[in-house]
C-alpha positions as CSV (number, residue, x, y, z in Angstrom):
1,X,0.0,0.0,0.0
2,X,1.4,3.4,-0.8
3,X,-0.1,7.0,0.2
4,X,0.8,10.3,-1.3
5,X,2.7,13.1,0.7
6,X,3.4,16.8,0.6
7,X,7.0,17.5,0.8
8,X,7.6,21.2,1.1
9,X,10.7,22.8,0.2
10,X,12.4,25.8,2.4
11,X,15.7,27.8,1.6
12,X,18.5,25.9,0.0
13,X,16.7,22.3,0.1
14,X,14.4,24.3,-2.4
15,X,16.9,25.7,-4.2
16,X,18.4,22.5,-4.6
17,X,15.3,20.7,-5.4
18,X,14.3,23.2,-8.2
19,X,10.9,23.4,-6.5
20,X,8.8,24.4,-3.2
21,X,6.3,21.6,-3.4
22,X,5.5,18.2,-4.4
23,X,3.4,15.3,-3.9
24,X,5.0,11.8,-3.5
25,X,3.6,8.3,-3.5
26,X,5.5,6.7,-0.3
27,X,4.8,3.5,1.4
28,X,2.1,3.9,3.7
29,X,4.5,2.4,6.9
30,X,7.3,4.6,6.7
31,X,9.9,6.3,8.6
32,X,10.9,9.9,8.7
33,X,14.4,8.6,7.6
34,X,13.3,6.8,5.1
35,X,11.3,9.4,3.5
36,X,14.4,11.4,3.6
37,X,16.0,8.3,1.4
38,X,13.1,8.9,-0.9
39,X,12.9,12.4,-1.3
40,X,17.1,12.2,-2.1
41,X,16.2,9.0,-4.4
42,X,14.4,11.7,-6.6
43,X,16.6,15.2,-5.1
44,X,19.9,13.4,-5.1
45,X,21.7,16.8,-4.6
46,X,19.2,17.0,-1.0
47,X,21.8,14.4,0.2
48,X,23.2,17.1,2.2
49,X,20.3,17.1,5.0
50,X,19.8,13.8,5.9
51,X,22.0,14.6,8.7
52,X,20.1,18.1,9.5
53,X,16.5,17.6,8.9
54,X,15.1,21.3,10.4
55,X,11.7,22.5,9.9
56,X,10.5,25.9,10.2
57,X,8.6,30.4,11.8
58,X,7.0,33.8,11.8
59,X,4.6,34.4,14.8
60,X,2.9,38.1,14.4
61,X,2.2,39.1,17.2
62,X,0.9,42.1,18.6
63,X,2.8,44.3,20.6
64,X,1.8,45.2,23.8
65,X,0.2,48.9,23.8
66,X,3.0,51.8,25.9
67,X,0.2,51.6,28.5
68,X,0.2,48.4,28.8
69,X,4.4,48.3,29.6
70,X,4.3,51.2,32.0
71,X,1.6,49.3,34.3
72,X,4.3,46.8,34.8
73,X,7.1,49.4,35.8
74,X,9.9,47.8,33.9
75,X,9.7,47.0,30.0
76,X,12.4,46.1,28.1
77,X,12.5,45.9,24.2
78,X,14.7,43.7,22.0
79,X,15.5,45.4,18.2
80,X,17.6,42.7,15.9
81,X,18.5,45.1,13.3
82,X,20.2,43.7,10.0
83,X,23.6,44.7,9.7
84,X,25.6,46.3,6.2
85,X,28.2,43.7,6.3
86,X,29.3,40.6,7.4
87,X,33.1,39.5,7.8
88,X,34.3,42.3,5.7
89,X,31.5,41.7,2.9
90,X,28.8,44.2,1.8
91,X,25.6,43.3,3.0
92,X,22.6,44.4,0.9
93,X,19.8,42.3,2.7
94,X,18.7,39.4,4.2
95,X,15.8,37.2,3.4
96,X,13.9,35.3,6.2
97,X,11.6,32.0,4.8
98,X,9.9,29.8,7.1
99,X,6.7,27.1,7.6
100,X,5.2,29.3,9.3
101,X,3.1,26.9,11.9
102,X,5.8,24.7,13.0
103,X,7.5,28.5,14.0
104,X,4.4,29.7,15.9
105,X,4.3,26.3,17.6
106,X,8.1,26.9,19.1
107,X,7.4,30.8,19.8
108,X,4.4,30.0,21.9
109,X,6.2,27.4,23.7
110,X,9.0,30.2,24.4
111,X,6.5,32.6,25.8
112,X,4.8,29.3,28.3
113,X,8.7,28.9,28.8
114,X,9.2,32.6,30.3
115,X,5.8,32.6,32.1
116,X,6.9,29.4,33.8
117,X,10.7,30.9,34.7
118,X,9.6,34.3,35.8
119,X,5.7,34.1,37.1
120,X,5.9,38.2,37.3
121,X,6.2,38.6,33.7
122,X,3.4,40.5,32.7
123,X,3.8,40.7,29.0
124,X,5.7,39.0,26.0
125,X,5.5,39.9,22.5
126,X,8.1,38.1,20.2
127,X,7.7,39.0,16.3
128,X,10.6,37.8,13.3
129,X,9.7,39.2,10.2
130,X,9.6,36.9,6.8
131,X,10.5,38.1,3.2
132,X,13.3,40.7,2.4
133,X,14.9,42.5,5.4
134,X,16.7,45.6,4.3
135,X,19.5,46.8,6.8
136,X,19.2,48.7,9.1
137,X,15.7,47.6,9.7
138,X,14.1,45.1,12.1
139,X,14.5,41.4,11.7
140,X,13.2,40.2,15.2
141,X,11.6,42.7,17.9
142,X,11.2,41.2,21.5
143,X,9.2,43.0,24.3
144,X,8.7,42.1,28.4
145,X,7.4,44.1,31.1
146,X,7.4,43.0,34.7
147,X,7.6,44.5,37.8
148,X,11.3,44.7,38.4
149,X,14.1,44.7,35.3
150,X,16.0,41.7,36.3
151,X,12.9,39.4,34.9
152,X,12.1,41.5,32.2
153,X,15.7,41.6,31.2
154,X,16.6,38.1,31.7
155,X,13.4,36.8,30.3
156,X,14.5,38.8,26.8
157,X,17.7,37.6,27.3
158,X,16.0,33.6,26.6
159,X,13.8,34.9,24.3
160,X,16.8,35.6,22.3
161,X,19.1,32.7,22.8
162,X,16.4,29.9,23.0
163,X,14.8,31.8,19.5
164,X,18.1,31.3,18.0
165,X,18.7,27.8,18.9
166,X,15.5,26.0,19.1
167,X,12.9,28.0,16.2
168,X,14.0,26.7,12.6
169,X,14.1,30.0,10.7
170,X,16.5,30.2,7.7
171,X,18.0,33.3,6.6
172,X,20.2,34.5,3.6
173,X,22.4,37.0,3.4
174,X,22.6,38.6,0.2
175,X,26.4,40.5,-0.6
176,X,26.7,42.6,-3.4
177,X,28.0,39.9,-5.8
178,X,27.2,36.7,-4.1
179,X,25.0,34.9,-1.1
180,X,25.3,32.6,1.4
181,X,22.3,30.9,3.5
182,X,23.4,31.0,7.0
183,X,22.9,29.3,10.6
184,X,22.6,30.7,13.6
185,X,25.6,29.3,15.5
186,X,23.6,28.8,18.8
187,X,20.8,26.4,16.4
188,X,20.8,22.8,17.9
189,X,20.6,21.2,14.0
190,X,24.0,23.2,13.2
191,X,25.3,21.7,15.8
192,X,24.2,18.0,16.2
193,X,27.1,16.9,13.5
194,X,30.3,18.4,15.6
């Protein structure tokens, strides 16, 4: 018995691939490594991530209104701006891609995460943009108000690191000749093969 899947494409897998989306027939008993096997049986150049398998994440959330921050005393804000260059190279943009429900899924559980590790907390907004990023602008905005600073700073601080390692987001830096998809060096996946 065979079934018919929908393998979506992200970043360089799709680039690799030629496409964003397809329907295969698989077996109807199979593993997630074996899929792999048969999406590289008809991708052979998707070799490369059948070590890394990551999926994807944009949450949009609303920010919480200035009123809203002051009633908590202490509100601290997060800007992730994009840089103009990278190890000596020009950077024009980036580009953020994502599947966008697998990313909400791990932003919420960040934000149960903080309310868990600092009860005070009153509010959390975490937003990464998708699409073209130009510098100087915005790629991930973080806001927490509580009644003292150390939570609210702390808890941004998590928001941060654990968004960086744990929420499959991928991100490509465009030069002005060239581009390279990149990893963030704290991401679990880039580091499960060292």
């Amino acid at each position: 018995m065979r079934c018919q899947v929908s393998v979506l494409y992200f970043a360089r897998s799709a680039e690799l691939a030629g496409l964003r989306c397809e329907t295969l027939s698989v077996p109807r008993q199979i593993t997630s490594l074996q899929l792999w096997e048969e999406i590289v049986k008809v991708h052979p150049r998707n070799t490369c991530f059948l070590e890394n398998s990551s999926w994807s994440c944009s949450l949009e959330t609303r920010l919480p209104s200035s009123h809203q921050l002051v009633e908590a005393e202490s509100a601290q804000v997060l800007f992730g701006t994009t840089r103009n260059n990278f190890e000596g190279k020009k950077v024009i943009h980036l580009e953020y891609e994502a599947y966008t429900s697998m990313a909400e899924t791990e932003i919420k559980k960040i934000c149960r995460d903080v309310r868990q590790k600092w009860p005070s907390v009153k509010h959390i907004a975490v937003q990464h943009r998708l699409g073209v990023v130009p510098i100087t602008e915005a790629s991930v905005i973080i806001a927490v108000s509580s009644p003292h600073r150390a939570e609210s700073l702390e808890a941004v601080m998590y928001c941060i690191n654990t968004l960086k390692a744990s929420v499959p987001i991928w991100k490509k830096e465009i030069y002005e000749d060239e581009y390279s998809w990149k990893e963030n060096k704290e991401c679990f996946w880039a580091n499960s093969e060292k």
